[in-house]
C-alpha positions in Angstrom: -34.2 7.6 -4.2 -31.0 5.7 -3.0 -29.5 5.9 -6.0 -29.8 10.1 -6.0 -28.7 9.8 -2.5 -25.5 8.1 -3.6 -25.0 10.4 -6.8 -25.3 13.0 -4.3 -23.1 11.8 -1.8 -20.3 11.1 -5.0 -20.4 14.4 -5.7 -19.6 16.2 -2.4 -16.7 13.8 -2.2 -15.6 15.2 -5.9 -15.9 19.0 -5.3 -13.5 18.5 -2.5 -10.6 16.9 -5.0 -7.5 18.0 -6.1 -6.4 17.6 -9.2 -3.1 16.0 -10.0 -1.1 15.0 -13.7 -0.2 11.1 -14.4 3.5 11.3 -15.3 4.0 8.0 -16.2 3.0 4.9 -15.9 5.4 1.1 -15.5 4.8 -2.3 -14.5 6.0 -3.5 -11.5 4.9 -6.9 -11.6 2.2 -8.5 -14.3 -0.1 -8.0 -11.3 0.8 -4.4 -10.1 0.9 -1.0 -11.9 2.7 1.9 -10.8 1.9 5.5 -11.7 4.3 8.5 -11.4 2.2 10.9 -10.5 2.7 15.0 -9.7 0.3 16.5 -6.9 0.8 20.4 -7.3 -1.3 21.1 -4.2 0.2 18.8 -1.9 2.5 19.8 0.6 4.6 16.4 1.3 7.0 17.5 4.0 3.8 17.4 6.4 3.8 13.7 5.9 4.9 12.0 9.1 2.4 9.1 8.9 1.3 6.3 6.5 -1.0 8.6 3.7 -3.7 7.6 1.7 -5.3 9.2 -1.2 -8.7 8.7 -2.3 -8.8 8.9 -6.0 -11.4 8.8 -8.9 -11.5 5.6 -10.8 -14.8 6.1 -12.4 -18.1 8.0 -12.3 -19.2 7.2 -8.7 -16.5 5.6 -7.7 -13.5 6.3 -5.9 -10.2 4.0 -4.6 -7.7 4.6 -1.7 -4.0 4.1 -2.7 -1.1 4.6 -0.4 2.0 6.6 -2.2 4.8 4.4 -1.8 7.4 7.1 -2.1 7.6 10.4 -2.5 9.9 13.9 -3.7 8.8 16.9 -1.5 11.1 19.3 -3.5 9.1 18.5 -7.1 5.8 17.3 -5.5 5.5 14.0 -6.8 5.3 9.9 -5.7 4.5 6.7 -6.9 1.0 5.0 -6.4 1.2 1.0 -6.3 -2.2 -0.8 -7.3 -2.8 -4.4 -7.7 -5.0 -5.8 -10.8 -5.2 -8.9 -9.7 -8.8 -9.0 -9.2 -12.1 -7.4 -11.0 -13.4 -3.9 -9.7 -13.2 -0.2 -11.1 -10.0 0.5 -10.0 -8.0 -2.2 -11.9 -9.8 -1.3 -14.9 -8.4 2.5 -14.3 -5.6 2.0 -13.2 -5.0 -0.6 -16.9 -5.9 2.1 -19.2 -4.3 5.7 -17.6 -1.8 6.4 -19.3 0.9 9.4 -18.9 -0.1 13.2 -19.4 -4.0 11.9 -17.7 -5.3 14.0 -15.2 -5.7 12.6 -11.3 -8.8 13.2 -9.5 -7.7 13.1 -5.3 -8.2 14.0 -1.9 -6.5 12.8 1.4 -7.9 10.2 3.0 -7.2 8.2 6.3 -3.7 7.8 7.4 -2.0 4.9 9.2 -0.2 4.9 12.4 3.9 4.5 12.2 4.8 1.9 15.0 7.0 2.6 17.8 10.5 3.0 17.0 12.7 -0.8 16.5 12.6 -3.5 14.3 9.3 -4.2 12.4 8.0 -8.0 10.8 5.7 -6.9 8.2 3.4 -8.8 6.3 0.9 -7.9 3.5 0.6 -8.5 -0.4 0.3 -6.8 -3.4 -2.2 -4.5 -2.0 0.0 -3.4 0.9 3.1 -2.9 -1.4 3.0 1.0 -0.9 2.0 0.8 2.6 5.3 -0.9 3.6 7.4 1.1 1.2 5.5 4.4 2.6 6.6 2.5 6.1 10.5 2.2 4.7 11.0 5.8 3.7 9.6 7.1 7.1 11.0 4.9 9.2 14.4 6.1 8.8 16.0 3.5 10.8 19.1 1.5 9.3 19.6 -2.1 7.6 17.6 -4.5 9.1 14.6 -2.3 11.3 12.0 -3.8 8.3 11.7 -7.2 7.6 8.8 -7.6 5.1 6.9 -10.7 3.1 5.0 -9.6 0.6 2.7 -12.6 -1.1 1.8 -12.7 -4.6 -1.3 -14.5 -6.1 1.2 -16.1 -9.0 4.4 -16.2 -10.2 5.1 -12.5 -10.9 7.8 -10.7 -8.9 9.4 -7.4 -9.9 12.2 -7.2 -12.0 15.9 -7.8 -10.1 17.1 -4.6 -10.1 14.0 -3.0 -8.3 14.3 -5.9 -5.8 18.3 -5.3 -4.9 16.9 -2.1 -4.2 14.1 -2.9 -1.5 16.0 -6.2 0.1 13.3 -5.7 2.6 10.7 -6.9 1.0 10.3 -10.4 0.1 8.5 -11.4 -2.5 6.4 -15.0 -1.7 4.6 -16.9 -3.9 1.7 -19.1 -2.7 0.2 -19.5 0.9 2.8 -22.0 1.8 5.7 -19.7 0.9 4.3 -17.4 3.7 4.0 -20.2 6.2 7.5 -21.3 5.8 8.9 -18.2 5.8 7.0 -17.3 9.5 8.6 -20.2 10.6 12.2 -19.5 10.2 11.5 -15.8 11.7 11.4 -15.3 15.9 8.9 -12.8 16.6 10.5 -11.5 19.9 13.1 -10.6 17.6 10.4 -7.5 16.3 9.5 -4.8 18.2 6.3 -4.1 16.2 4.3 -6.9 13.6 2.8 -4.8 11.2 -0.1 -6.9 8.9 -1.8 -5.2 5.8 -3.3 -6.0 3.0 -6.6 -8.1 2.1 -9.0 -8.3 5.3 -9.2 -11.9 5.1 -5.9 -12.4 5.4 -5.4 -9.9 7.9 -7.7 -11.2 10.3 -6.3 -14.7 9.9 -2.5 -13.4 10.2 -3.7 -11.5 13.4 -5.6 -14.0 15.1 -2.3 -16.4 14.5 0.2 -13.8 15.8 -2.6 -13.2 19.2 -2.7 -16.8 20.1 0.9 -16.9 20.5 1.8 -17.0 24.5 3.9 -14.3 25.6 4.4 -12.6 22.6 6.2 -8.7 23.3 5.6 -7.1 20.0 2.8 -4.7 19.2 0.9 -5.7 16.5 -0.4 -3.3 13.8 -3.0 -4.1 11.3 -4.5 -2.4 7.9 -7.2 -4.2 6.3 -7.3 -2.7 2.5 -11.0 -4.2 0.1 -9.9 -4.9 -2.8 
């Protein structure tokens, strides 16, 4: 009975999906695939907040992904998603390939934080989320200030970095501590956290025990 519950349930969720065209598909790390994708149906000049779009990865099974930047003219943006781990979507998002058709619907979107300089922290989960962050943002050099920690040794290619020198690509747990040390966070109006919810819950309970501390702080807890 639960199980016709749930294949019910799946399939309310798909009749209310758009449909969308993989345009092509790239590595940004050897843990994180990007897809080009073009969403006919969406109008992206309405998007004034951090999207998500729930996609289909499989039968009965669906994955949020955050587009990380966007076109509004030609209707298309680039989806982030991290293979580092075992689950439906890194086993679709390994084989799509370009000219595949993209199952989606909006799903929740994220607050923006107040306007000033923002300390963000996430990994390769929260990629998009940040660089969604970056293109709303629309503040000068220096309003995002972002570390972005990787399982191994796999950072993006130099010339997508010099690019985004906001983000700042760590490798290991004690990468992350050292670079939270050399930072001031009344220097930040806003501490943005995102990524596993793990690690967000640790990263925020650190950043609330600090005495005195101004800055708001967001969070955006992503299962993996």
């Amino acid at each position: 009975m639960a199980n016709v519950l749930k294949r019910a349930a799946f399939g309310l969720i798909e009749k209310t999906m758009s449909e969308g065209t993989v345009l092509a598909t790239w590595w940004l790390t050897a843990e994180v695939v990007a897809l080009d994708v073009h969403l006919p149906s969406v109008d992206m000049q309405e998007w004034k907040n951090i999207r998500r779009l729930k996609c289909k990865v499989a039968d009965f099974a669906f994955r949020d992904y955050t587009p990380a930047s966007w076109d509004a003219s030609s209707r298309t943006c680039t989806l982030f998603i991290s293979v580092a781990h075992e689950g439906a979507g890194s086993r679709w998002a390994r084989t799509i390939r370009s000219g595949d058709p993209l199952l989606f619907a909006a799903a929740y979107a994220a607050p923006l934080p107040a306007a000033g300089r923002v300390l963000g922290i996430g990994d390769a989960t929260a990629i998009g989320h940040f660089l969604s962050l970056r293109q709303l943002q629309q503040h000068g050099p220096g309003a995002l200030d972002v570390a972005i920690l990787l399982s191994g040794k796999s950072v993006p290619a130099v010339s997508y970095s010099s690019m985004h020198p906001e983000l700042h690509w760590l490798e290991g747990q004690a990468a992350l501590d050292n670079w939270l040390d050399e930072k001031s966070p009344d220097n930040y109006s806003a501490i943005y956290i995102a990524g596993n919810i793990p690690q967000v819950t640790a990263l925020r309970k650190r950043f609330k025990a600090m005495e005195g501390l101004a800055a708001k702080i967001y969070v955006q807890g992503f299962w993996q």
